[in-house]
N, C-alpha and C positions, 0 to 999 in steps of 0.2 A: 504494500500500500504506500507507493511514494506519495510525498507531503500528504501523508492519513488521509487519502483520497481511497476509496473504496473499490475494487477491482469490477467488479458488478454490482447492479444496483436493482434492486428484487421490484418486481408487479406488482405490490402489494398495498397499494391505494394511498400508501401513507408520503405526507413531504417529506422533505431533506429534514427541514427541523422536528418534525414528529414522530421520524424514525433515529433521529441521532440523542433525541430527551426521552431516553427508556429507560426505564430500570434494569440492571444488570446483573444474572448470575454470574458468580467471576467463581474458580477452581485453579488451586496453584495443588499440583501433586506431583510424585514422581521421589525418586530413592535421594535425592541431592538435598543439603540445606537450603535455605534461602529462602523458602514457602512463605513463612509467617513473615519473615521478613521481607517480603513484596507486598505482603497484606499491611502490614503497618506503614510501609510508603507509602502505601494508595489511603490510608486512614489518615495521613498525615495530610494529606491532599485535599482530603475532604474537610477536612479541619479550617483550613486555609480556609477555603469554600463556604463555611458555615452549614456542613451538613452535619447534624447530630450523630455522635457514633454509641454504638456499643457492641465491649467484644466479649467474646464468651470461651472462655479457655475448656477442653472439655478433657483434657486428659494433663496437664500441669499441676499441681500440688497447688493446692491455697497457701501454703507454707512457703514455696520456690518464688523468691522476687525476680521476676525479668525487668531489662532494663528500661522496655518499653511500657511499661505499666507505670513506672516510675515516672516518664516522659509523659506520657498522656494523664498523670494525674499532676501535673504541674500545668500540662494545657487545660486542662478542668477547672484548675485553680482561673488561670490568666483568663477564660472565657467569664467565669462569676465574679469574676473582679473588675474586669476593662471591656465587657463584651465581646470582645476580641474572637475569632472563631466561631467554635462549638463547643456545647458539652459533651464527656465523652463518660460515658458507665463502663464499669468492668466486674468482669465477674468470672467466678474459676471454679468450676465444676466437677473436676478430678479429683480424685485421691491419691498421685503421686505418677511416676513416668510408668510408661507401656511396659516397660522392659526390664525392672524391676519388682522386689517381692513390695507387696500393697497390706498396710491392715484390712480388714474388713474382708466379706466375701466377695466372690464377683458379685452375687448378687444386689449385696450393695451397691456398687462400685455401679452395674448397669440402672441399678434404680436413681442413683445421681446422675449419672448420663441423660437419663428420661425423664425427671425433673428439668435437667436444664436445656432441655429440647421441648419441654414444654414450657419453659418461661421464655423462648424464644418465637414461637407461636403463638403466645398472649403481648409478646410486645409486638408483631408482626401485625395482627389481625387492628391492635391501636396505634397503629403505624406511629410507635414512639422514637424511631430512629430513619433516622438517611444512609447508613451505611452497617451492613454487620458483619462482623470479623467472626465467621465461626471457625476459632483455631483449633487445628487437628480432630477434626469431624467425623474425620473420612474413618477414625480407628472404631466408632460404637458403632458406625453403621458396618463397616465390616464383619466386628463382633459377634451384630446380631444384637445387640442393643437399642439400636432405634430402626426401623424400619426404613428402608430405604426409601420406596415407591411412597410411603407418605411424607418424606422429605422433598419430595422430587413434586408431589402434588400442592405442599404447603407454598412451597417456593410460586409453583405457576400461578397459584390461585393468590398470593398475595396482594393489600388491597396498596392503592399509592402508589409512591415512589419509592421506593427503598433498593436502595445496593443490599447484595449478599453476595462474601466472599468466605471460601470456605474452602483449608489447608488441610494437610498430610498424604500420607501416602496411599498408592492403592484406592483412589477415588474409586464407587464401584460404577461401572460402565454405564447405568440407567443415569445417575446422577451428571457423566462426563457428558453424554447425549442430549441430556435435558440443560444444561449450562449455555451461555452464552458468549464465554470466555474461559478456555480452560487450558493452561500452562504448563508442561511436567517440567520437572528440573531434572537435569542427568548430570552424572558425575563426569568431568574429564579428569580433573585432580581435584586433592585434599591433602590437608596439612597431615589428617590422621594417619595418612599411606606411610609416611615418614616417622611414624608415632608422635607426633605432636597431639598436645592435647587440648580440651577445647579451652579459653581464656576469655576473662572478663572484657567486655567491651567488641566480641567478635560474636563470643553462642550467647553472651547473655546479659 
């Protein structure tokens, strides 16, 4: 798409301006880093923009500070204070990383997943946001924790304007079909290859 000019342009009754002011599924997946971190660039974007965000962490520890949470609650501050922006909510629905031993059962573990897929459906339906970060999504609906085809239907039927963006790996293929925007990240190198390990201010 040289200068974001569109290679084809669809039959579909709508103008230039009524097809480029859509609401957008966005999918960043694929085995490399960088997922979340494209979703916070584009949250930070939004920001600028004065579009309300909220992100929803679904497999991160409430305990694990990322540094982007720390960043967007100082632009929370600066929007309640100067106007400035947006506001931005966040919230962390995991009980600790994928790939680690977890307290609690799965069962727990899937019933906070489902909780917080159902607090994002009731912000959804009151269209309380302009943009949603749902970070690392893709691991309960894999799981089997949250049903896919009813993520993929909540999505279509959403009422407004509202972005949703939605990280990790293994997107499942109903979800990558039904997106509007969907990214994989692949590995050419890593600092890992070399044993390097991750560091403050690069994983977190």
């Amino acid at each position: 798409m040289p200068q974001g000019k569109p290679a084809t342009v669809p039959d579909d009754g709508l103008t230039t301006r009524q097809r480029r002011n859509r609401p957008l599924t966005v999918v960043h997946t694929g085995t490399m880093k960088g997922k979340s971190t494209a979703a916070f660039g584009l949250a930070l974007r939004c920001w600028t923009a004065g579009v309300p965000i909220g992100v929803f962490q679904f497999v991160k520890s409430a305990k694990w500070r990322v540094g982007e949470e720390t960043a967007f609650a100082a632009l929370d501050r600066t929007h309640r204070e100067t106007g400035q922006g947006a506001p931005v909510t966040w919230h962390k629905m995991g009980e600790g990383w994928s790939w680690i031993q977890r307290p609690g059962t799965q069962a727990d573990h899937a019933a906070d997943a489902l909780e917080g897929w159902r607090q994002v459906q009731r912000d959804l339906a009151a269209e309380r946001h302009g943009l949603y970060v749902l970070d690392e999504f893709t691991y309960p609906m894999a799981w089997g924790w949250i049903d896919t085809a009813e993520v993929v239907a909540t999505l279509r039927d959403r009422p407004g304007f509202q972005h949703v963006v939605i990280t990790g790996r293994n997107a499942p293929a109903e979800l990558v079909g039904a997106a509007d925007l969907v990214t994989e990240m692949t590995k050419v190198k890593h600092p890992m290859d070399t044993g390097q390990k991750g560091q403050r201010g690069i994983e977190w």
